[in-house]
C-alpha positions, 0 to 999 in steps of 0.5 A, spaced: 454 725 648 447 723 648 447 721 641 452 716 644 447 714 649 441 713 645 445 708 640 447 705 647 441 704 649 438 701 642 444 697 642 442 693 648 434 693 646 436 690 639 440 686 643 436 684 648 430 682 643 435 677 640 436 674 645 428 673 646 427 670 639 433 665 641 430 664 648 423 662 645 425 658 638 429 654 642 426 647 643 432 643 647 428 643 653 422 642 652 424 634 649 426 633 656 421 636 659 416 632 656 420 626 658 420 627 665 412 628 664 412 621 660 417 618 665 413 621 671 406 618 669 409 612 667 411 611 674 405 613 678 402 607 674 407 601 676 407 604 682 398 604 682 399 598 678 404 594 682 400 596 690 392 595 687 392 589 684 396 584 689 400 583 683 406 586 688 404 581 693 404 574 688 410 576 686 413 576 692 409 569 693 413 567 687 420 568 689 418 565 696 417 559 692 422 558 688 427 560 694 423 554 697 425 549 691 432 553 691 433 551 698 430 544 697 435 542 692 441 545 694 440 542 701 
């Protein structure tokens, strides 16, 4: 009865030693969180680019104008 638990106990210790090396060898979420890093950044700097650099404020100037041009030719 003892031999059979030690065997058991062996058992889930390889077991579990298995799955750490599967755990550890598996790459798949890493990409994605690389990913998200990269899109996260990415992001941060439209944000910055797009509010320190009035380019958010010409734009919509730009738009104001060409709804004006709209207006204007569709009477």
């Amino acid at each position: 009865m003892l031999t059979k638990l030690v065997v058991k106990a062996q058992m889930s210790i390889d077991n579990c030693k298995q799955a750490i090396a599967k755990f550890t060898q598996d790459e798949n979420g890493v990409t994605a969180i690389e990913y998200s890093i990269i899109a996260a950044i990415m992001g941060g700097v439209i944000y910055v680019g797009l509010t320190q650099s009035g380019l958010a404020t010409n734009i919509k100037e730009a738009l104001k104008t060409v709804a004006g041009y709209i207006s204007v030719y569709t009477g």
